[in-house]
ZAMARGU-4260 file (C-alpha; in steps of 0.2 Angstrom, whole numbers, plus 5000, padded with zeros to 4 digits):
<rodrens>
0) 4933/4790/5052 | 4928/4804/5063 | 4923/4798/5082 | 4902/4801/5083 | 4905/4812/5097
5) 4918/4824/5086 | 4902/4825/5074 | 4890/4831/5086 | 4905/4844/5092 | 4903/4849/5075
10) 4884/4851/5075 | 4888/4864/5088 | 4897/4875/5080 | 4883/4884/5070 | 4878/4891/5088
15) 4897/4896/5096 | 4899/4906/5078 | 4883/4915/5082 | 4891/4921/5097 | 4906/4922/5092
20) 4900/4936/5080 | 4891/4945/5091 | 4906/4945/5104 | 4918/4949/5089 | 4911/4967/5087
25) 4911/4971/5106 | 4930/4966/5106 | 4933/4977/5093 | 4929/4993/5105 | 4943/4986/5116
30) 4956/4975/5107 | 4957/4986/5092 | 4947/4987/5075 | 4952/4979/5061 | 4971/4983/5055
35) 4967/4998/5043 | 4984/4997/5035 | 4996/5001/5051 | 5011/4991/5059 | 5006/4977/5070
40) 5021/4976/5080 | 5019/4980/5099 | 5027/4994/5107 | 5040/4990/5119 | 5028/5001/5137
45) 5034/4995/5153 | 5020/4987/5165 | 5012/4995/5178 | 5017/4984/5192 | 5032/4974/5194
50) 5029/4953/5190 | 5029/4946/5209 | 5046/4929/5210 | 5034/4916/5200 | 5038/4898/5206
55) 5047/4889/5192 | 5032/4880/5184 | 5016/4880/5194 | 5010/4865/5185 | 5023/4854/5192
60) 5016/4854/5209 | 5000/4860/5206 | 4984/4866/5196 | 4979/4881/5186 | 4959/4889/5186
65) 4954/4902/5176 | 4942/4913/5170 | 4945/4919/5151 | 4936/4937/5144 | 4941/4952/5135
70) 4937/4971/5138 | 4917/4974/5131 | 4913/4956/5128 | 4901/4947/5140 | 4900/4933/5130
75) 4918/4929/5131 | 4918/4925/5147 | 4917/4934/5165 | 4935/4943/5165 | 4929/4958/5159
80) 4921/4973/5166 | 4929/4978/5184 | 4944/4966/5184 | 4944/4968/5204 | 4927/4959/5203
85) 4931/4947/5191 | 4945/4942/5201 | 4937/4939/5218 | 4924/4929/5210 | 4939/4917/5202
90) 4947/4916/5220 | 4927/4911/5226 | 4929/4900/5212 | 4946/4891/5215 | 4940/4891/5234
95) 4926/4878/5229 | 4941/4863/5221 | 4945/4848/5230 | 4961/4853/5242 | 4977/4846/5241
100) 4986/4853/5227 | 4991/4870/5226 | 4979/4882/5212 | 4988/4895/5204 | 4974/4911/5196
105) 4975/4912/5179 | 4968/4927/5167 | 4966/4921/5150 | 4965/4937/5140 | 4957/4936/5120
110) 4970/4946/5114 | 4969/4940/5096 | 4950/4941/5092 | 4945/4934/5075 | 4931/4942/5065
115) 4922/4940/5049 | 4929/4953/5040 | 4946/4954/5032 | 4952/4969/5039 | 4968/4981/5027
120) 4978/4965/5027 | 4967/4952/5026 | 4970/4942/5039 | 4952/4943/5049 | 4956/4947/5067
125) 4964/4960/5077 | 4975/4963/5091 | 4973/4972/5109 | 4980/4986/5111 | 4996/4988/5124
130) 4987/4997/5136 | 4974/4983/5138 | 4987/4968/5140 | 4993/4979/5152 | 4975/4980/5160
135) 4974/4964/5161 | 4994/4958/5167 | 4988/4969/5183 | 4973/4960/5185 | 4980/4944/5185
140) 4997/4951/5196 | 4983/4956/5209 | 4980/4937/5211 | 4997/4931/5211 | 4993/4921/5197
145) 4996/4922/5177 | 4991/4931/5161 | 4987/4920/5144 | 4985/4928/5129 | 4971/4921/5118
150) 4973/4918/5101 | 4960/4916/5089 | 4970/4918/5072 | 4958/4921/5056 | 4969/4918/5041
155) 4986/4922/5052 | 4996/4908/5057 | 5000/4906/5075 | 5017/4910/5075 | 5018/4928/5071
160) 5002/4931/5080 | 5010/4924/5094 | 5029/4934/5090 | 5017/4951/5089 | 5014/4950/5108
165) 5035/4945/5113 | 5037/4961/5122 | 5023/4955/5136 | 5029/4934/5132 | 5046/4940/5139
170) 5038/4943/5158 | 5039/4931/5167 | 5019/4925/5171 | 5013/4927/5154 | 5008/4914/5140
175) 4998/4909/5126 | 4984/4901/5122 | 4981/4895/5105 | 4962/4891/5099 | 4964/4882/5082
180) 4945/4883/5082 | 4947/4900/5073 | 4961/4896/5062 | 4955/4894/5045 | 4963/4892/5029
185) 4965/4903/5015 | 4949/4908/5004 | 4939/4901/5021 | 4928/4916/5030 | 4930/4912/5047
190) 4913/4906/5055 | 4909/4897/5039 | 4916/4879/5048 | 4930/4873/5062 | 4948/4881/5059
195) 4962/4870/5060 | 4980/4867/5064 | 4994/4852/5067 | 5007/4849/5076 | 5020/4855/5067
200) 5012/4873/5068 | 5011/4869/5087 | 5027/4863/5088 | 5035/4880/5082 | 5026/4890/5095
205) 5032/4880/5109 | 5049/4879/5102 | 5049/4899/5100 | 5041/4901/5120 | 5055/4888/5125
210) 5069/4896/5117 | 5060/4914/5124 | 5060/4907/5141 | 5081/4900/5139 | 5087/4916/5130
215) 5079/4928/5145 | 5080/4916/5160 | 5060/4915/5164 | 5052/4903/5171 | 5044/4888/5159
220) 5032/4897/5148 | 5012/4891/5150 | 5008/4886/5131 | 4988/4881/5132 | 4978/4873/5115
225) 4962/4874/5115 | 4955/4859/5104 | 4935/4856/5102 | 4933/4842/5089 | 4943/4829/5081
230) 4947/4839/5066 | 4953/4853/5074 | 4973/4846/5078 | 4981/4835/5065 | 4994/4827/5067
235) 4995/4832/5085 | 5010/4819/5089 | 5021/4831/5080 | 5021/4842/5094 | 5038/4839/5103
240) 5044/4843/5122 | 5055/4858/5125 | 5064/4866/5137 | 5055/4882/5144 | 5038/4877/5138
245) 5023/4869/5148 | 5011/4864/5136 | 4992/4857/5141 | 4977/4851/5131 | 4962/4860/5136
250) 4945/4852/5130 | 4933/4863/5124 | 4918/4851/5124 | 4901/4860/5126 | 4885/4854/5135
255) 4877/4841/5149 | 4892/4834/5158 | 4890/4817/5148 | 4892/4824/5131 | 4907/4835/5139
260) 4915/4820/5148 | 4914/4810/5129 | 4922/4823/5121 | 4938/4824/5133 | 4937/4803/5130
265) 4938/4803/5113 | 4951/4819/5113 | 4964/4813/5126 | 4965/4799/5115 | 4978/4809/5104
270) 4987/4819/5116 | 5005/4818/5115 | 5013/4810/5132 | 5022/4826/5136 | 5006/4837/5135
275) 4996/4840/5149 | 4978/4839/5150 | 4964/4854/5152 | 4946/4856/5154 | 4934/4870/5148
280) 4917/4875/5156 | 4904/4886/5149 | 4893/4896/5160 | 4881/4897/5146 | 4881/4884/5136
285) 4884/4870/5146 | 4868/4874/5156 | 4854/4876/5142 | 4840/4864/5144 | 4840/4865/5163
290) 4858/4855/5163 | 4869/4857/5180 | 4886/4864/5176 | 4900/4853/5181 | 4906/4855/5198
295) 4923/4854/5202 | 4923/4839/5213 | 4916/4829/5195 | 4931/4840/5185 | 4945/4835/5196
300) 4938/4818/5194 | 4941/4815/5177 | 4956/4804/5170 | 4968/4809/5168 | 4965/4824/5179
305) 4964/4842/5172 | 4979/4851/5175 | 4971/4867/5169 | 4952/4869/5172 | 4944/4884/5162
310) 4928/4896/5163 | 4920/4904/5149
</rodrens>
């Protein structure tokens, strides 16, 4: 039986879509339209600016903040626009958590944009171009801090959307983050209702970043999913540990802090031992109807405590 609170995450979905479409065809402008019929591999481009010596996994002595955005797209979040900006707002940001542990910037980048439309191959998302990962890799090297790539999937399973990007997976402060939310099955028009994954598809990225990390001698690769309701991860303790590959749990619950702070109950009920776990905010939607948005001091005091802590 699906939890109460899982139910209402549910109900809310009608309104993320409606932003999700909107947002969806801003991306476009800057993450590429629709595949028309063209290769989809990455082309092997050199960044602009060489990765500073990452610390072998900031998560085992510390936290990660981020903001999350793509180029075009205010709805998807506040890294977009002057990059520069965005980032001295996130350090303002980090600068308002508890001290004591060490925070490491994070970019999370929607490199993988889902859209309600197939596209040539049918699949209902599209890719950034290199140029704009490359964009965004600056910004986050600016902060000393790392690049996510976003993945909202359409009909594409996360493996190959995830092996598209392994030109920038094999530098050393980039990783993925995977939003099952916007994975959706076959013959399913993404928008219609909650996407889906398990653990075994989840356990084949991380065993593909772990063994990216061991073949090219990178520090542990940062593997995030994003999980909003219940229904979204089955079978989640089918997710294994591997070498090379942080993994964390973010919480995507939406709304007053009490209905958030359910939802991360009922979700880190089902998260694997090995899995650390993460926290979402919304700027928007967690503040309609005069609602406070959760301040750090009541973020960092959740149980467990976030180990990644996210702003859209």
């Amino acid at each position: 039986m699906v939890p109460k609170k899982a139910v209402a995450a549910e109900r809310n979905f009608d309104r993320r879509l409606v932003l999700t479409a909107a947002l969806a065809g801003f991306a476009t402008s800057a993450c590429g339209a629709l595949q028309r019929g063209r290769a989809l591999a990455v082309p092997v481009v050199a960044s602009s600016t060489a990765p500073p010596p990452p610390p072998p996994n900031p998560l085992e002595t510390g936290i990660l903040v981020g903001y999350c955005g793509a180029p075009g797209a205010k709805a998807l979040g506040r890294m977009t626009g002057d990059l520069a900006e965005a980032g001295r707002a996130l350090r303002q940001r980090i600068e308002a958590f508890p001290p004591g542990r060490p925070i490491t910037p994070v970019v999370e980048l929607i490199a993988t944009t889902v859209h309600r439309s197939p596209g040539a191959d049918g699949m209902f998302r599209s890719r950034c171009e290199d140029s704009t990962i490359r964009e965004y890799l600056d910004a986050a090297r600016a902060l000393n801090g790392l690049l996510l790539l976003n993945i909202q999937p359409g009909r594409a399973d996360f493996l190959p959307e995830v092996q598209s990007y392994e030109r920038w997976l094999t530098e050393p402060d980039v990783g993925v983050a995977l939003d099952p939310e916007w994975a959706v099955e076959p013959g399913v028009i993404p928008g219609k209702k909650f996407g889906r994954t398990t653990g075994t598809e989840l356990d084949e990225v991380a065993r593909y970043l772990g063994g990216l990390a061991d073949a090219h001698r990178l520090p542990a690769k940062v593997m995030i999913y994003h999980q909003v309701a219940a229904s979204v991860v089955r079978d989640e303790q089918l997710l294994l540990p591997h070498h090379g590959v942080s993994v964390v749990k973010v919480v995507d619950g939406i709304g007053s802090a009490a209905a958030k702070k359910a939802t991360w109950k009922t979700l880190m009920t089902t998260m694997p031992d090995h899995v650390r776990p993460g926290f979402k905010l919304f700027f928007e939607e967690d503040t309609r109807r005069g609602a406070a948005l959760m301040s750090p001091e009541e973020v960092m005091a959740l149980n467990p405590a976030p180990a990644y802590v996210v702003y859209e």
